[in-house]
N, C-alpha and C positions, 0 to 999 in steps of 0.2 A: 504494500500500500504506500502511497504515493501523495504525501499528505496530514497533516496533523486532525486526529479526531478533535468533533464538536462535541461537548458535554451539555449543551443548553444553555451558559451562563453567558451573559455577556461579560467580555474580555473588559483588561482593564482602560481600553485606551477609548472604548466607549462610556465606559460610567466616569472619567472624567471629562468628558466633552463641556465647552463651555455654555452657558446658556444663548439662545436667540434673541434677535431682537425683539419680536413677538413675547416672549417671554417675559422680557425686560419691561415691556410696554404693559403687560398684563398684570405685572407684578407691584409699579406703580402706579396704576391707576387702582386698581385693588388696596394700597395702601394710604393714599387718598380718601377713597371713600372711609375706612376706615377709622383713618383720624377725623374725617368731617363728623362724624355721630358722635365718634368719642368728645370731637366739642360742643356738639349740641347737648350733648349730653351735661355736661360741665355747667354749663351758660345755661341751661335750665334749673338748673340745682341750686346756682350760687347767686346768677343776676338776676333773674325772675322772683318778686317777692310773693311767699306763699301767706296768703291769706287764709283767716279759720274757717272750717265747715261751716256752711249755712243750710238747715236743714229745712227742706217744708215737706208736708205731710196733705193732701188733698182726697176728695173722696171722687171715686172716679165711679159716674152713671148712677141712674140709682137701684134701690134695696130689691133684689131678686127673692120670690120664694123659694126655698128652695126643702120641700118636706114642712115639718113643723118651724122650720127658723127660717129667718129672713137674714140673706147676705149681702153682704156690703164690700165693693170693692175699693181700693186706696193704693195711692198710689204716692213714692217717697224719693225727693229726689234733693240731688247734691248739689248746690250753685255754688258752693265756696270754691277753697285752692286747696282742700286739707283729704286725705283719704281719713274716712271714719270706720272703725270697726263695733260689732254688737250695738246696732241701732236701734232702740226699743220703742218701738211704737202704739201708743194707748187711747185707745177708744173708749170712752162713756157716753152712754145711753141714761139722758134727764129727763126726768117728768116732774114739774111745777118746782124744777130746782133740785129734786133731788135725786142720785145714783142709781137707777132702776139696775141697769145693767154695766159691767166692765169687762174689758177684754187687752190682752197684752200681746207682741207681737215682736219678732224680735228679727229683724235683719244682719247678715254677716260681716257687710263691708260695704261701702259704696264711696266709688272714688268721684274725684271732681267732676263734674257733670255728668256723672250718671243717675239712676233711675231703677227701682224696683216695687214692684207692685204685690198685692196680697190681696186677704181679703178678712173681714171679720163674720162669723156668724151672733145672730139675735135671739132672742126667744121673742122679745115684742118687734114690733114693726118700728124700724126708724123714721118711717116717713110721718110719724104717727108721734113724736117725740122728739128732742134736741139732741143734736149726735155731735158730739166733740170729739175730734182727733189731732193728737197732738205727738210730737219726738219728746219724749220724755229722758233721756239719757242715750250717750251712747262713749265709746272708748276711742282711744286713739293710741294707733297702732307705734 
C-alpha cells in the first residue's frame, strides 16, 4: 500500500486553520448585540426611577348565577414601576352598613403593568347590596 491510512480524525494542520472572514464578521456582530442588552439592561436598572406598586382592584360585568351563589368577577391590575408579590384581595358584601358577606382572594405576583383576574362567589345577590372591593395587603419580592 501506497499511502498513509485515514483514521477519521482531522489532522492537525486542519484544527488549526485560522478563522474567516465570515466568521470574524459573525462573531462581532454577535458581540455587539450582546453588549447592546447587557446595556439596556444596566440603564434600566440604574437610570430609570422605579416607582411603588399602585394597585386597583375593579369589578368586571356583573353578578352571574351560578347554582345557589351569585358570582362576581374582578379584575386586579399593576400601574406602578414595582413587581408585587401575594396580593390579597377583599370583597365585602353590605347591607344598610353592615358585613353581610366577606371573601379573601389572594394573587401571586403581578409585575408592572400587568393584570389578573378572578372571581368571588355570594350567597346573596350583589346587585341587590353594596359590594366593596378592595387590595388589602400585598408583599414585595
Amino acid at each position: 500500500m501506497t499511502g498513509a491510512a485515514t483514521t477519521g480524525r482531522p489532522n492537525e494542520k486542519q484544527q488549526e486553520r485560522e478563522r474567516t472572514f465570515a466568521e470574524w464578521v459573525t462573531f462581532g456582530v454577535a458581540t455587539l448585540v450582546l453588549l447592546g442588552v447587557l446595556g439596556l439592561i444596566i440603564y434600566d436598572w440604574r437610570a430609570l426611577p422605579s416607582s411603588p406598586a399602585m394597585l386597583e382592584v375593579q369589578r368586571v360585568g356583573q353578578a352571574e348565577r351560578a347554582g345557589e351563589q351569585y358570582l362576581v368577577h374582578f379584575k386586579v391590575s399593576n400601574s406602578g414601576g414595582e413587581t408585587v408579590g401575594t396580593v390579597q384581595v377583599v370583597a365585602e358584601l353590605r347591607r344598610g352598613g353592615e358585613v353581610i358577606t366577606a371573601g379573601e382572594q389572594q394573587i401571586d405576583f403581578l409585575s408592572p403593568g400587568e393584570s389578573e383576574e378572578g372571581a368571588f362567589l355570594f350567597k346573596d345577590d350583589p346587585d341587590h347590596a353594596e359590594l366593596e372591593l378592595r387590595v388589602a395587603s400585598y408583599t414585595l419580592p
